[in-house]
C-alpha angles and dihedrals in degrees: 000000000000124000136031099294095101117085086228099049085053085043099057089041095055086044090054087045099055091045092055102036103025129224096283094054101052096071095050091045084051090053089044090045095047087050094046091057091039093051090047087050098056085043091059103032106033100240149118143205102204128098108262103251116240138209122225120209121256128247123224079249097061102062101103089048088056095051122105118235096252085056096058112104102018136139119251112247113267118253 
């Protein structure tokens, strides 16, 4: 039988797979390899699985937070 259909075909992959790449690596093939195909998939549909971001307003308090540094320290316009 060719293919992977077949448990020990997937079985004597997984076993090459752990003497080339060891024990510690497979797990972090197998993330890169997850965000790789999630990345490809919101390329191609669109979408995304992530929550929007969303601004909150600022308060009168929080000026000096939302200033850049080069901000910092300068004058107000004149008016």
């Amino acid at each position: 039988m060719v293919g992977l259909d077949n448990p020990l075909h997937l079985a004597i992959l997984l076993a090459v797979l752990l003497l080339i790449f060891g024990a510690k690596r497979l797990p972090e093939l197998g993330r890169s390899l997850g965000a790789g195909m999630r990345g490809f998939k919101e390329a191609v549909t669109g979408e995304s699985n992530s929550p929007p971001a969303t601004e909150l307003p600022a308060r009168a308090g929080d000026r000096a937070a939302a200033q850049t540094p080069d901000q910092v320290g300068a004058r107000p316009p004149a008016q």
